[in-house]
Backbone atoms as SQL, in Angstrom:
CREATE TABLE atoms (id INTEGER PRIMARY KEY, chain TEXT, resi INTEGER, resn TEXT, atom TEXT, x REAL, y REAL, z REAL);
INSERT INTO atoms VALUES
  (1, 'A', 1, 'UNK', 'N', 0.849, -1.167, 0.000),
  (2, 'A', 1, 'UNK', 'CA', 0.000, 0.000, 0.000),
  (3, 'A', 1, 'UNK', 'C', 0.901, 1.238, 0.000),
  (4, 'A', 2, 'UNK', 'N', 0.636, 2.147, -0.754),
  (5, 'A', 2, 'UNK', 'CA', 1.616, 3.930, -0.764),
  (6, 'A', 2, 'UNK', 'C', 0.591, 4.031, -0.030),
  (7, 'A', 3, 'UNK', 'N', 1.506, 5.068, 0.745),
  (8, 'A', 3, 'UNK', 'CA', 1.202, 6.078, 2.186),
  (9, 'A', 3, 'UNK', 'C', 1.108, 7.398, 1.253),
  (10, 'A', 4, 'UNK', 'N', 0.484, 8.509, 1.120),
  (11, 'A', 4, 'UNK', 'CA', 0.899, 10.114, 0.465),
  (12, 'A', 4, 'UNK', 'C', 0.380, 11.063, 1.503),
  (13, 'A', 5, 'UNK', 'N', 0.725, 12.153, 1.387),
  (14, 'A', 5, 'UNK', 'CA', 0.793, 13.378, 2.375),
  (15, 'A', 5, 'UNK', 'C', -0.604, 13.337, 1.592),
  (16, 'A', 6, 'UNK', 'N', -1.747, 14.629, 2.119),
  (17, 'A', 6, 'UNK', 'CA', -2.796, 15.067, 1.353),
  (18, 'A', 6, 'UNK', 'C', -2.241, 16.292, -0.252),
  (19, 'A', 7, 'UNK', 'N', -1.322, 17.127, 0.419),
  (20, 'A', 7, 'UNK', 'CA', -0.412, 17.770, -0.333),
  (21, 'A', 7, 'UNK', 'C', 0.459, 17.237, -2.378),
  (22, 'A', 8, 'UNK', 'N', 0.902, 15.612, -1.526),
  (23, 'A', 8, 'UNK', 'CA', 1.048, 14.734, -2.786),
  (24, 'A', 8, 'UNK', 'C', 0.221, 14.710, -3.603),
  (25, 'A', 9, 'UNK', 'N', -1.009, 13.857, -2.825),
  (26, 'A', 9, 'UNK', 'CA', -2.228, 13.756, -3.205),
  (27, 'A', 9, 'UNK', 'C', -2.940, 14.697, -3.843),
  (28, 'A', 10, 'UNK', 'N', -2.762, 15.506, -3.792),
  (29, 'A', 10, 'UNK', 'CA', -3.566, 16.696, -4.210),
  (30, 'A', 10, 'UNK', 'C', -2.688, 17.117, -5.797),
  (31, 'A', 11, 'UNK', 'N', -1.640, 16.885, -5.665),
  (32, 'A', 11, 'UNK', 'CA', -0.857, 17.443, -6.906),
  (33, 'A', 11, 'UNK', 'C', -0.275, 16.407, -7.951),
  (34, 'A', 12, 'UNK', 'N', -1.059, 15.137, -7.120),
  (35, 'A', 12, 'UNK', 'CA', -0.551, 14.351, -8.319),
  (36, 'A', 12, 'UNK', 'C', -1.378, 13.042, -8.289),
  (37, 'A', 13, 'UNK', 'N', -2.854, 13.894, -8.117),
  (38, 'A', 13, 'UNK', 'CA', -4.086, 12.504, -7.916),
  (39, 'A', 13, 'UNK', 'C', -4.600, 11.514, -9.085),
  (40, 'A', 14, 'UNK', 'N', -4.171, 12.028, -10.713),
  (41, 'A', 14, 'UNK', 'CA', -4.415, 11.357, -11.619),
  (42, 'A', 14, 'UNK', 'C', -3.181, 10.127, -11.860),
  (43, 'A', 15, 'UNK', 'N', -2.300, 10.438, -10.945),
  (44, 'A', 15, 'UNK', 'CA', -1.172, 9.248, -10.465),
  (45, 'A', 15, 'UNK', 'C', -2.064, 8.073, -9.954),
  (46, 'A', 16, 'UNK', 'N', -2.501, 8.510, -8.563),
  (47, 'A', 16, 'UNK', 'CA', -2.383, 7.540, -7.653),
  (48, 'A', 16, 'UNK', 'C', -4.321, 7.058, -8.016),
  (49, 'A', 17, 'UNK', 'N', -5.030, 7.795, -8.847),
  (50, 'A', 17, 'UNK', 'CA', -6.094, 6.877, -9.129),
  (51, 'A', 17, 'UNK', 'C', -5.480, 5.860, -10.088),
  (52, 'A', 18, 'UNK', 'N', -4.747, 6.159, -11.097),
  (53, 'A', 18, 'UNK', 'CA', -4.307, 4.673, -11.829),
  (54, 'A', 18, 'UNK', 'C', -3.558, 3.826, -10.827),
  (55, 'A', 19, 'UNK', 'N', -3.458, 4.104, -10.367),
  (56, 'A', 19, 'UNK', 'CA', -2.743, 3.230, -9.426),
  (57, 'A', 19, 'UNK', 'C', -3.487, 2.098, -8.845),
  (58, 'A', 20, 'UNK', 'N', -4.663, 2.905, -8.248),
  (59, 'A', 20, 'UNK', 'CA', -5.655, 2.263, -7.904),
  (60, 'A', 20, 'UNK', 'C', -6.281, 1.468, -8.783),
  (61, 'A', 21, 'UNK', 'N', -6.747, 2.110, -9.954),
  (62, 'A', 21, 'UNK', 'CA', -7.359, 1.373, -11.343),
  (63, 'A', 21, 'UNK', 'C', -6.745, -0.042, -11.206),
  (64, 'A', 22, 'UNK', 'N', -5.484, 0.110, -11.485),
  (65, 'A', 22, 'UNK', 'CA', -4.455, -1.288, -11.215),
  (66, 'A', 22, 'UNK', 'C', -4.662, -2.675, -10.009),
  (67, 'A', 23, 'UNK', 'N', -5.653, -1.597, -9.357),
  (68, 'A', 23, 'UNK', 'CA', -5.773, -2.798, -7.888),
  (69, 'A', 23, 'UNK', 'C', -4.972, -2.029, -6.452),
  (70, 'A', 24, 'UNK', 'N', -4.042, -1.174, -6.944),
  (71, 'A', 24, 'UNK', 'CA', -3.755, -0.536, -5.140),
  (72, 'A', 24, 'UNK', 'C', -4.381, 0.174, -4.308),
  (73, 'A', 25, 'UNK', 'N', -3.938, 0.090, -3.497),
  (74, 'A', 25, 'UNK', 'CA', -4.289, 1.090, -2.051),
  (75, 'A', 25, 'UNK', 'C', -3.502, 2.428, -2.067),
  (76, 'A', 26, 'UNK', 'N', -4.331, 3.570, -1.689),
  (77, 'A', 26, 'UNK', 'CA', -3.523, 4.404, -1.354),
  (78, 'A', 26, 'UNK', 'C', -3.950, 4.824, 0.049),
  (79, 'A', 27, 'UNK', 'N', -3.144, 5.007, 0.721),
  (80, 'A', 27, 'UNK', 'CA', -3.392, 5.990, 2.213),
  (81, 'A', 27, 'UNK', 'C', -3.116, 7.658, 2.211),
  (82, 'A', 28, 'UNK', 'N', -4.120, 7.956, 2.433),
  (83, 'A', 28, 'UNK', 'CA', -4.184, 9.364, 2.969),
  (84, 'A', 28, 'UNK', 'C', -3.055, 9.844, 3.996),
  (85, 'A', 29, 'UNK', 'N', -2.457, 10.362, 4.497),
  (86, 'A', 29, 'UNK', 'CA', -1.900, 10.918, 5.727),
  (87, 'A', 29, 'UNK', 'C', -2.132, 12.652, 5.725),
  (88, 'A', 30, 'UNK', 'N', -2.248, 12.824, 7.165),
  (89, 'A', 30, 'UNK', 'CA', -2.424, 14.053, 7.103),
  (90, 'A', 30, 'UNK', 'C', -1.628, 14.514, 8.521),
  (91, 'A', 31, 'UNK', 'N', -0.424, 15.158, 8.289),
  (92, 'A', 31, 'UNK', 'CA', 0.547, 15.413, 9.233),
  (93, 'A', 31, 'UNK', 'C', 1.003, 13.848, 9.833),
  (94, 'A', 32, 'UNK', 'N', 1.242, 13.000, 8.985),
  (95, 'A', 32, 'UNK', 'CA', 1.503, 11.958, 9.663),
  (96, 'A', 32, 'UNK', 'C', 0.877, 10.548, 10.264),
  (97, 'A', 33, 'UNK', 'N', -0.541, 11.494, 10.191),
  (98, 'A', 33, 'UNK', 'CA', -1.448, 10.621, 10.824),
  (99, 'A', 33, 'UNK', 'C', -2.557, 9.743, 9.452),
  (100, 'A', 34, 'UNK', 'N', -2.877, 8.441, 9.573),
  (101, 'A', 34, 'UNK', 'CA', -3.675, 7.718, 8.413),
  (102, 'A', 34, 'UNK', 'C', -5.018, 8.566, 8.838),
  (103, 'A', 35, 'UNK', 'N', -5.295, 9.333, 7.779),
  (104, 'A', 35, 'UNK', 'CA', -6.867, 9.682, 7.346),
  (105, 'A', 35, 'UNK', 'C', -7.830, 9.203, 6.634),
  (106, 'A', 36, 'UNK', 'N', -7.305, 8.395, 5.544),
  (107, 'A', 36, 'UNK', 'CA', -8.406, 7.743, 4.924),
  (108, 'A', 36, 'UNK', 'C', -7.759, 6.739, 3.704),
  (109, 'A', 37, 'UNK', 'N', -8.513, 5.874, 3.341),
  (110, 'A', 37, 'UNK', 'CA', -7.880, 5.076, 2.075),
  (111, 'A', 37, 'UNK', 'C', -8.566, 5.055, 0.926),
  (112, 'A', 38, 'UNK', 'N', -7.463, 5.076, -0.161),
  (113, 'A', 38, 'UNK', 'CA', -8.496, 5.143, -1.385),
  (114, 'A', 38, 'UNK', 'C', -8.224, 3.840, -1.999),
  (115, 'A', 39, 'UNK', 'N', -9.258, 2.855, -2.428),
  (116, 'A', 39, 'UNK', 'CA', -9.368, 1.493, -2.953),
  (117, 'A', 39, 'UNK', 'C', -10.170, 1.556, -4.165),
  (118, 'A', 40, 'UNK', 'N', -10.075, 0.507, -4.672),
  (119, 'A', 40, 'UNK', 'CA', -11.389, -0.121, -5.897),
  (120, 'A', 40, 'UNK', 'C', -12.656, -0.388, -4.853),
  (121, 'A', 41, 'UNK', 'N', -13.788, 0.250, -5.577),
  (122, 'A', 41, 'UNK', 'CA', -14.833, -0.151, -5.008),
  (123, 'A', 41, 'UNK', 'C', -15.014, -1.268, -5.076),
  (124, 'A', 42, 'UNK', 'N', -14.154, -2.097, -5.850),
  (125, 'A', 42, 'UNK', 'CA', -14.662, -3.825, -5.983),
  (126, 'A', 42, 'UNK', 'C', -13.581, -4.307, -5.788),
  (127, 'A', 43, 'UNK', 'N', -13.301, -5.215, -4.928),
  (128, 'A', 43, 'UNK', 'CA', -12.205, -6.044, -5.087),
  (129, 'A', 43, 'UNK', 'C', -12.529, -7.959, -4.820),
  (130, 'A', 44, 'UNK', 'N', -11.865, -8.433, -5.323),
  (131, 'A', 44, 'UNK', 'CA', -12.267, -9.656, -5.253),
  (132, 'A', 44, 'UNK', 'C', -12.395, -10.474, -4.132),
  (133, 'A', 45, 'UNK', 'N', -12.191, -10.072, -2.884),
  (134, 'A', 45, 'UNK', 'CA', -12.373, -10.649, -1.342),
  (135, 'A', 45, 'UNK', 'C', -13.171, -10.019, -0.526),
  (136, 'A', 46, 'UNK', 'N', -14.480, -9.414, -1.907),
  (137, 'A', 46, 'UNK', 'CA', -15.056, -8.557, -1.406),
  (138, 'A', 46, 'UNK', 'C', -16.420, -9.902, -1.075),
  (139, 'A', 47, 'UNK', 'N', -16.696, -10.367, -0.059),
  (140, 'A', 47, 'UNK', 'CA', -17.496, -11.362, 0.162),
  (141, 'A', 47, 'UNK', 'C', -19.413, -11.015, -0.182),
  (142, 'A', 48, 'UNK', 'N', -19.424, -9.524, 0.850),
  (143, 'A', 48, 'UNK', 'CA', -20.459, -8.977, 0.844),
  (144, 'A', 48, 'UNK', 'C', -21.168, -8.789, -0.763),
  (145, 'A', 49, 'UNK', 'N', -20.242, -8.252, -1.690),
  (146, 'A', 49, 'UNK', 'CA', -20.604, -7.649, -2.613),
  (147, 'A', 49, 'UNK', 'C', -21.077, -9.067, -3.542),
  (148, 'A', 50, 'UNK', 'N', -20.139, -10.275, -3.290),
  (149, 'A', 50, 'UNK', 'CA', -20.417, -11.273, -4.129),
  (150, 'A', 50, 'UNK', 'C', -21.732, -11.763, -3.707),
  (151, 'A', 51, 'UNK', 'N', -21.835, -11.760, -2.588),
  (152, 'A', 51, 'UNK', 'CA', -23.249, -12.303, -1.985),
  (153, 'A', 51, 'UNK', 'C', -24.508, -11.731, -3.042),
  (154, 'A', 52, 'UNK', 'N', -24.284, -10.304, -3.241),
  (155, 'A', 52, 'UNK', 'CA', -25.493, -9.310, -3.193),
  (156, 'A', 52, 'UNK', 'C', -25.633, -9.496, -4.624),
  (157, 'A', 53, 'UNK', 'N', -24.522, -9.966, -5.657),
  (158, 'A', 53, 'UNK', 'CA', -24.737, -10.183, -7.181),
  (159, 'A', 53, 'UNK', 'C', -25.321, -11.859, -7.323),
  (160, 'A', 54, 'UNK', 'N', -24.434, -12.557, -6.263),
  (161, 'A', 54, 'UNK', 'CA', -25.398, -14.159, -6.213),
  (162, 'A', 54, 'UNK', 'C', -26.730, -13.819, -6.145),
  (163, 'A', 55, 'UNK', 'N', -27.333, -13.613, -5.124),
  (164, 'A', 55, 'UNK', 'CA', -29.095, -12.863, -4.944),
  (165, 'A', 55, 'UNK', 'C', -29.660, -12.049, -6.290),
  (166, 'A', 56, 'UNK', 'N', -28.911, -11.813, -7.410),
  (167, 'A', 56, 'UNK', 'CA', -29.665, -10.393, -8.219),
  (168, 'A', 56, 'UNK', 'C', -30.045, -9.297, -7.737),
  (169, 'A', 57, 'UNK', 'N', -29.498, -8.473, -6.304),
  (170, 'A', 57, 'UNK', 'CA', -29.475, -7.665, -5.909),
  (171, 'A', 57, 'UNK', 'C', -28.724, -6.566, -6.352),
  (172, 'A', 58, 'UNK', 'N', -27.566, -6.882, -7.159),
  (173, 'A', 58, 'UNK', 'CA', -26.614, -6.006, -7.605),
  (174, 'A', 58, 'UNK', 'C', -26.339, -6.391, -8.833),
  (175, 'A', 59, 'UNK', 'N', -25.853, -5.888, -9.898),
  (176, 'A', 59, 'UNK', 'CA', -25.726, -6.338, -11.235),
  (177, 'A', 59, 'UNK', 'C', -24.230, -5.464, -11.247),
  (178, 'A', 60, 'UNK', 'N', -23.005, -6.320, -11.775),
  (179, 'A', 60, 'UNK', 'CA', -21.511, -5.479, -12.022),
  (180, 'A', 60, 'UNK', 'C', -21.588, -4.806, -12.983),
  (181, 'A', 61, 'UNK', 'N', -21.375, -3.558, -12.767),
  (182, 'A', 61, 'UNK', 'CA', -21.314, -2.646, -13.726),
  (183, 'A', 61, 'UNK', 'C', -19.910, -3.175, -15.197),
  (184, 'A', 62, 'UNK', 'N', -20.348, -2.276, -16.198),
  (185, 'A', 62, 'UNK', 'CA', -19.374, -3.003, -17.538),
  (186, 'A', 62, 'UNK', 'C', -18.590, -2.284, -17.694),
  (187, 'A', 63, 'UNK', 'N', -18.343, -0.983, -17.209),
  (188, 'A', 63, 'UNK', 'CA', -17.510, 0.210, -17.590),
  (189, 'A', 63, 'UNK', 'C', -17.860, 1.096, -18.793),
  (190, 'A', 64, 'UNK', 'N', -19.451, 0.881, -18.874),
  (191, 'A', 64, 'UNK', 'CA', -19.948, 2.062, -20.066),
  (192, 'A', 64, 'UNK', 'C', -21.323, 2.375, -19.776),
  (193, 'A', 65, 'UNK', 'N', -21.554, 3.166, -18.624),
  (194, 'A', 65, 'UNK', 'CA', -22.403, 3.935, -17.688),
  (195, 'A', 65, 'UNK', 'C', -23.801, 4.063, -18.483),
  (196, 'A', 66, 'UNK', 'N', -22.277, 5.110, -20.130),
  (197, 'A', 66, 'UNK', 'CA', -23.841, 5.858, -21.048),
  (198, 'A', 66, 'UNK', 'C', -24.992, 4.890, -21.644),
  (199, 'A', 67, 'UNK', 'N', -23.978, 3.459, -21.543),
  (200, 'A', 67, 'UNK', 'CA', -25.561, 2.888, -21.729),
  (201, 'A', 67, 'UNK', 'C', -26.874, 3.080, -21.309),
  (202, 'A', 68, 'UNK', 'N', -26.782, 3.234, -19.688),
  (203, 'A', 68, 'UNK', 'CA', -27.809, 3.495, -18.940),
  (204, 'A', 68, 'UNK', 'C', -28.651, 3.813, -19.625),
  (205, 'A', 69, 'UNK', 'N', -28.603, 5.168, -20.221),
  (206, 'A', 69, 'UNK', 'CA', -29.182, 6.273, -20.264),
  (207, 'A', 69, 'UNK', 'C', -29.895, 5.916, -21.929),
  (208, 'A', 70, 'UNK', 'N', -29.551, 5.252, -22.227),
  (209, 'A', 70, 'UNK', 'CA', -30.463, 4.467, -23.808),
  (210, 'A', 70, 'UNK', 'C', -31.379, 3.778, -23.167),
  (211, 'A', 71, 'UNK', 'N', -31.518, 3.260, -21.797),
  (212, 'A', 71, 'UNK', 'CA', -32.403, 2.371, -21.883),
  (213, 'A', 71, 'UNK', 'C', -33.924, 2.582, -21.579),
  (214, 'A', 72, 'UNK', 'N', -34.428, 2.394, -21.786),
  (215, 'A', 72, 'UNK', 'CA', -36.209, 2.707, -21.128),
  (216, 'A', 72, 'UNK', 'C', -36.672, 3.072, -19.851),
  (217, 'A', 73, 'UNK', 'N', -36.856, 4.049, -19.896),
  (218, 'A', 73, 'UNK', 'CA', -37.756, 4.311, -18.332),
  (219, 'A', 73, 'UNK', 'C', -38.248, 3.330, -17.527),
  (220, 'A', 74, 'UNK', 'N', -38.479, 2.974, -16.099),
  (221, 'A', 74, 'UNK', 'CA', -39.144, 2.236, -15.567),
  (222, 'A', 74, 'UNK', 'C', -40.090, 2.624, -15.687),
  (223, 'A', 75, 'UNK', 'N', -41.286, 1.584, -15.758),
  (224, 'A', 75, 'UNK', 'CA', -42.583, 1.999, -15.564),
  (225, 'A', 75, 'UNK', 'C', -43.402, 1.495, -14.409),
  (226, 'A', 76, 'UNK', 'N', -43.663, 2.811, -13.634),
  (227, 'A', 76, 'UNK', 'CA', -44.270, 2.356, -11.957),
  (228, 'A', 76, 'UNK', 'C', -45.949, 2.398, -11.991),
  (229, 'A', 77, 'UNK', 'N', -46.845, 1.394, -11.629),
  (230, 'A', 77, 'UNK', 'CA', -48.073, 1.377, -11.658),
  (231, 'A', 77, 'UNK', 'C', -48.765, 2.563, -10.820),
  (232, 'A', 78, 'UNK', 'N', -47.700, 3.061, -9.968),
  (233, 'A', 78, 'UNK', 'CA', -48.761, 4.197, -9.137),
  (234, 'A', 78, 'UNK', 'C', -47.363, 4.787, -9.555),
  (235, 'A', 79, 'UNK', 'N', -48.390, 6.615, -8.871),
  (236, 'A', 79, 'UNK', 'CA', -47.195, 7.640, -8.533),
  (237, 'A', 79, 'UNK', 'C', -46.409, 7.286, -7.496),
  (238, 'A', 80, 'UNK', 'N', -45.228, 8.349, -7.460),
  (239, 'A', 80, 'UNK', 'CA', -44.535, 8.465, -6.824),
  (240, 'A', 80, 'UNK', 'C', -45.542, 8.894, -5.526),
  (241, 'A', 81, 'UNK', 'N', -46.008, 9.939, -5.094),
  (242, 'A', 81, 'UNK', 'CA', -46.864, 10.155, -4.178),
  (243, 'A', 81, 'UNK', 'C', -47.640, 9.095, -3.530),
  (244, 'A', 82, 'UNK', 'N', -48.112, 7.954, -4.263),
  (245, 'A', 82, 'UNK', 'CA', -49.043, 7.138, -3.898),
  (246, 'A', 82, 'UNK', 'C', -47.958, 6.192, -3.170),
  (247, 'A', 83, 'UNK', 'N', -47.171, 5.927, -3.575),
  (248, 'A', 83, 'UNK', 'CA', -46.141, 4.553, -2.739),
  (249, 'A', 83, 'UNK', 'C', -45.396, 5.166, -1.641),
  (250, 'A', 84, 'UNK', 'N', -45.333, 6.947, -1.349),
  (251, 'A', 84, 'UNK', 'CA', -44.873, 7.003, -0.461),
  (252, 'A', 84, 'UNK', 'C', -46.067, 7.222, 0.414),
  (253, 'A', 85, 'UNK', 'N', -47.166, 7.184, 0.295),
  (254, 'A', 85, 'UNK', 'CA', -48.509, 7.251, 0.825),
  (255, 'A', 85, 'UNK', 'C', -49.063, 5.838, 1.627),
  (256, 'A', 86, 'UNK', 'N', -48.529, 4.852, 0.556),
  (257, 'A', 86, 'UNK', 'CA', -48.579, 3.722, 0.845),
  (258, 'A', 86, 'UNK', 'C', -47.549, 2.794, 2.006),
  (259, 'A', 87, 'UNK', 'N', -46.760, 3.333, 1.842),
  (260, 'A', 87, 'UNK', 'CA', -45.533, 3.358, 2.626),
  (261, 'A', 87, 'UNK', 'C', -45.791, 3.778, 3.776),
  (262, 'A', 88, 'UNK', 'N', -46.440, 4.762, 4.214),
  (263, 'A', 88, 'UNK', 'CA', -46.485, 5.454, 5.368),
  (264, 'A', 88, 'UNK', 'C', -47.718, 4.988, 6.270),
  (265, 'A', 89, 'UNK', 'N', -48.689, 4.117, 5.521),
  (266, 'A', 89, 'UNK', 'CA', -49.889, 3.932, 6.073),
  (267, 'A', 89, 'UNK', 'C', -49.876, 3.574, 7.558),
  (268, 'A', 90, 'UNK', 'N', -49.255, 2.484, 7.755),
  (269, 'A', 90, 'UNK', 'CA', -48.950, 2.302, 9.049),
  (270, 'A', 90, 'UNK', 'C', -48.488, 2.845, 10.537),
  (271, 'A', 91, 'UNK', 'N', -47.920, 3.989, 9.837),
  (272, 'A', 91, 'UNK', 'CA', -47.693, 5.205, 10.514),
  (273, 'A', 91, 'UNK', 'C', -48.536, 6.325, 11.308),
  (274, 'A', 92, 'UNK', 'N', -49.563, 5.977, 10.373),
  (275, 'A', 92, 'UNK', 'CA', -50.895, 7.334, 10.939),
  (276, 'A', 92, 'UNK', 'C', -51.569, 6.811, 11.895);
């Protein structure tokens, strides 16, 4: 894992995201002290995440987002208003 000042980090962050791209870790430090880490949101000992794509809860993204945005609207049988209406019934 690289350790970087925030300072590094800051002046040379299109470094240390490929880096990451690659699979590393980077650590934050700030005066010395670990502040935060920057990782792949996915990594392969990621147990949780495999669980949640076994279930069809999560689908892995492909690395071409703009597809999304070709695809068809969902279509919801009620409004938006009505399911949070519905949602709340129990409440009143």
């Amino acid at each position: 894992m690289t350790s970087v000042s925030i300072t590094d980090l800051r002046a040379n962050l299109s470094r240390y995201i490929r880096e990451v791209r690659k699979g590393g870790e980077i650590e934050v430090l700030d005066r010395g002290t670990p502040v935060a880490r920057i990782t792949s949101p996915v990594t392969g000992n990621d147990k949780a995440w495999d669980a949640l794509i076994k279930a069809g809860v999560l689908t892995p993204g492909n690395g071409r987002a703009c597809e999304i945005l070709n695809k068809p609207l969902i279509k919801l049988h009620a409004g938006l208003s009505a399911a949070v209406m519905e949602d709340r019934e129990d409440r009143v």
